[in-house]
N, C-alpha and C positions, 0 to 999 in steps of 0.2 A: 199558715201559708199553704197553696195548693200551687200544684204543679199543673198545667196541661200539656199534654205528649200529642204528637204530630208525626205521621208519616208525611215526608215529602220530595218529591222529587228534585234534584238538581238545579232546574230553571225554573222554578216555585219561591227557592228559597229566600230571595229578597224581597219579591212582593207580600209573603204569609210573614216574614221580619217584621214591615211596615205596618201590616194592619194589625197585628198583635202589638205594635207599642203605641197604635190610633185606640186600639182597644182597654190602654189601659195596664198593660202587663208589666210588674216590677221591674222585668228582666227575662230576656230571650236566648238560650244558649244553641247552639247547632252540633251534631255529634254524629258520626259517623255509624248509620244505622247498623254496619256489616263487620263493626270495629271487632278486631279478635277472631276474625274468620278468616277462612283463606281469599275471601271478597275485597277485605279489607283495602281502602286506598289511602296513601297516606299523601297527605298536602303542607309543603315546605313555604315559608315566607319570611320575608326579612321582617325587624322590629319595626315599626313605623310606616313602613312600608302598606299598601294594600295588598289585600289575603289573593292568592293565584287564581282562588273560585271559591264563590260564594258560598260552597256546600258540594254535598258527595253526593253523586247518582243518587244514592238512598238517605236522605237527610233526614236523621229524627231532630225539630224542634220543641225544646223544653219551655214555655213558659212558665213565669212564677206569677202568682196571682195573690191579693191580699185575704179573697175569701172564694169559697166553693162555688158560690153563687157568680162571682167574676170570672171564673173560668169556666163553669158551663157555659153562659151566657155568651162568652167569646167563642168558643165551640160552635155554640149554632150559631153564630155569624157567620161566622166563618164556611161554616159548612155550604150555607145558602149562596155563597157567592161560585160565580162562573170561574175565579182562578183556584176552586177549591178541587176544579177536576183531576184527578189522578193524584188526590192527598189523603189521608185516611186521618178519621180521630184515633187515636190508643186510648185516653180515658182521662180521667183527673184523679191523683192522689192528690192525698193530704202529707205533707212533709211533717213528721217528726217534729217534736218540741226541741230545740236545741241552745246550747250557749253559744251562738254564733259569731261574737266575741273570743272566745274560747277556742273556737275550731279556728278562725283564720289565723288567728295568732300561732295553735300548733303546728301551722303551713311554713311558720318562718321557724327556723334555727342559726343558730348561728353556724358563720361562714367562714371556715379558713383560707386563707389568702398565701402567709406562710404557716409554721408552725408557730412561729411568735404573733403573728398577727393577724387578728380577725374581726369581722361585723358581728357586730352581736345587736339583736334588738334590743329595746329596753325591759320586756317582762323576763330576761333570759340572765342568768350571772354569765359571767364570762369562766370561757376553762383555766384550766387552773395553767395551762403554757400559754396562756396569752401575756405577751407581756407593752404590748400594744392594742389598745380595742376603738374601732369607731363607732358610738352607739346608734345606730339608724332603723326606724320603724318602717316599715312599708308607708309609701303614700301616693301623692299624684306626679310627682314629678320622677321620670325613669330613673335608676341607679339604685339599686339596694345589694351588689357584691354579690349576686347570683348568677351572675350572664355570666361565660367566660369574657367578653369584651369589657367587663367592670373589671373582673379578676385580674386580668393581664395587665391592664393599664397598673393596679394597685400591687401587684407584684412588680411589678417596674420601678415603682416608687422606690417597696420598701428596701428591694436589691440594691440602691443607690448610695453610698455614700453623701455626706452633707453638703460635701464639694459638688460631687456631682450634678445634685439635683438642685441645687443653687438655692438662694435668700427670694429671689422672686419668681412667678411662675405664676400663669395665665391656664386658667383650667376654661376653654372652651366649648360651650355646648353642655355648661355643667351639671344639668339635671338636679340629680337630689344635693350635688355637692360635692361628694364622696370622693371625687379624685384630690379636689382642694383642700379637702379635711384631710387627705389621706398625704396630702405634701407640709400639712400644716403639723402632722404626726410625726414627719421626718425631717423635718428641721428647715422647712420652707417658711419664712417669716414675711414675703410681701406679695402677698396673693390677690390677683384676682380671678372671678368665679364668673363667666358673664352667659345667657343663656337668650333666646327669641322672645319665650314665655313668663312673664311675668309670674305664674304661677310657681315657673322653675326657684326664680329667683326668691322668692318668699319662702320656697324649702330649704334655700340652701341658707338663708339667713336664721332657721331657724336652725337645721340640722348644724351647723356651726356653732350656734351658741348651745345647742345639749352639746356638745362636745368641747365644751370652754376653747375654742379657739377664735383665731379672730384671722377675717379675709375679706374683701370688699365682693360683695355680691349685686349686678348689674345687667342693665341688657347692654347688647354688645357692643356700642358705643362707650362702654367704661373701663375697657379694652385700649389700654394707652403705653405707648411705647414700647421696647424693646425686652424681653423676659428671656430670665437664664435656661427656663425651661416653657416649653407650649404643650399644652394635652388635650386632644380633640377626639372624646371616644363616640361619634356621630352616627352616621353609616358611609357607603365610599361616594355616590350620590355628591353630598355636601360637601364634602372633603375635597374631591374634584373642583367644586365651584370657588371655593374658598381658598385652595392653594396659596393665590400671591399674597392674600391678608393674611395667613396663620404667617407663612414663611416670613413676609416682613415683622412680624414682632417678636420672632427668635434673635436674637442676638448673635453676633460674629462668635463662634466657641460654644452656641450653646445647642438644646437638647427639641426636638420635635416630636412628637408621641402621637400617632393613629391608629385610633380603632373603631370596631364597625366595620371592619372589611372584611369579606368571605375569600380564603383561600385562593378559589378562581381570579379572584379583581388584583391580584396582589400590580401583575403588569402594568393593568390600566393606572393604579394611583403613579407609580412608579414614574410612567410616562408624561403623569400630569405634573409633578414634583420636579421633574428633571430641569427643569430652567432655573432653579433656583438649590436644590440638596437630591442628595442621593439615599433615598428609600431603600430601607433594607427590612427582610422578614428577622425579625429578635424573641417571637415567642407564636404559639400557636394551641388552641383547645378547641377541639367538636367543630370542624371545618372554618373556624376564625383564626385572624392573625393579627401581629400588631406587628407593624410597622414603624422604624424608628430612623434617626439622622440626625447626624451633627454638623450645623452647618458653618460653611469655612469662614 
């Protein structure tokens, strides 16, 4: 594998993106050229969200290339074009032989949630205080217990007693699963999992069965009736729009669970919620919150 490096300006960054993936490049990274100096600017985004700006005044662009030849090659293309003004080459290395296997897996560890309960990948044993574990690999669909927004929700869970968290229970927007596995762990027995993406739904039927549980995973039409508990860990965006649908499938007595909200929004859900349950702040990690409600 070869690298090629890029000076680039700010309003450069999307167009030298596009022609380096026309050109062929495995993969495009953007990094902040001035990172670790007192230059430095740091750029905040929510998950899912689009990025605030496309790149920093000073944008270094990494391409990966499959040989030396493909990335000079893109270089002087590059170079010849009229959007190449005020870009600079830095050069082309050759990247190291590596287990790359190996390295991204040492990316994941396992994740405590409490002290008795943790994510643990599958190449990973579990600690010796787990005495609850959900096995889950990194993959395409969001949720692997690293966000605080996964955390919180799954603290939430395991805080609950059996009663509280009730026999059924509607995991919304389920991504890899992990909340409905994580109810399925606590004694939640009639679960459903339902998600937009088809793609969600095929990880959470899969991450369900490594973890021998069982729960109906679905797009959100599979989403039926009244549940003792609702968990919707989205962003606050959707949460707003979806109000009167999460709210009507809680149950009179039962449990509402939001997260994805950033500290600031706490109000706005609040006032969106308010025709139907009363939103309260119940846990909070690195400017997120969950918000909860029992509704009457």
């Amino acid at each position: 594998m070869f690298e090629l490096r890029l000076m680039v300006p700010e309003d450069r960054v999307e167009v030298m993106g596009e022609a380096l993936d026309e050109l062929d490049a495995l993969s495009v990274s953007v990094e902040d050229a001035d990172a670790h100096t007192d230059a430095e600017q740091a750029l905040f985004g929510e998950p899912g969200m689009p990025p605030p700006r496309e790149g920093w005044q000073r944008s270094r662009l990494v391409a990966l290339f499959q040989d030396e030849a493909a990335a000079r090659h893109a270089g002087q293309v590059l170079a010849a074009q009229d959007f190449f003004e005020g870009c600079a080459l830095l050069g082309v290395n050759r990247l190291p032989e590596q287990d790359w296997v190996r390295l991204t897996q040492s990316q994941f560890a396992p994740v405590d949630i409490t002290p008795e309960f943790w994510i643990v990948p599958s190449w990973h044993e579990p600690p010796e205080a787990a005495r609850t574990v959900i096995r889950l690999d990194p993959g395409l669909a969001f949720g692997t217990g690293t966000h605080p927004t996964t955390r919180m929700c799954l603290r939430w869970i395991a805080t609950r007693s059996a009663g509280q968290l009730g026999a059924r229970v509607l995991d919304y927007g389920c991504g890899s699963g992990i909340l409905a596995i994580g109810a399925a762990k606590f004694g939640a027995t009639d679960i459903d999992a339902v998600d937009i993406d088809p793609a969600a739904v095929q990880s959470t039927q899969f991450n369900a069965e490594a973890n021998h549980v069982r729960l109906r995973a679905a797009l959100p039409e599979g989403a039926q009736g009244p549940y003792d508990t609702v968990l919707a860990n989205i962003l606050a965006t959707p949460l707003k729009v979806l109000a009167p649908l999460l709210c009507a499938h809680v149950r009179p007595g039962g449990a509402l669970v939001l997260a994805g909200i950033l500290e600031r929004q706490a109000q706005e859900l609040q006032e969106a919620y308010a025709p139907w349950v009363r939103l309260s702040v119940a846990d909070c990690e690195d400017g997120w919150i969950l918000m909860t409600a029992q509704k009457a």
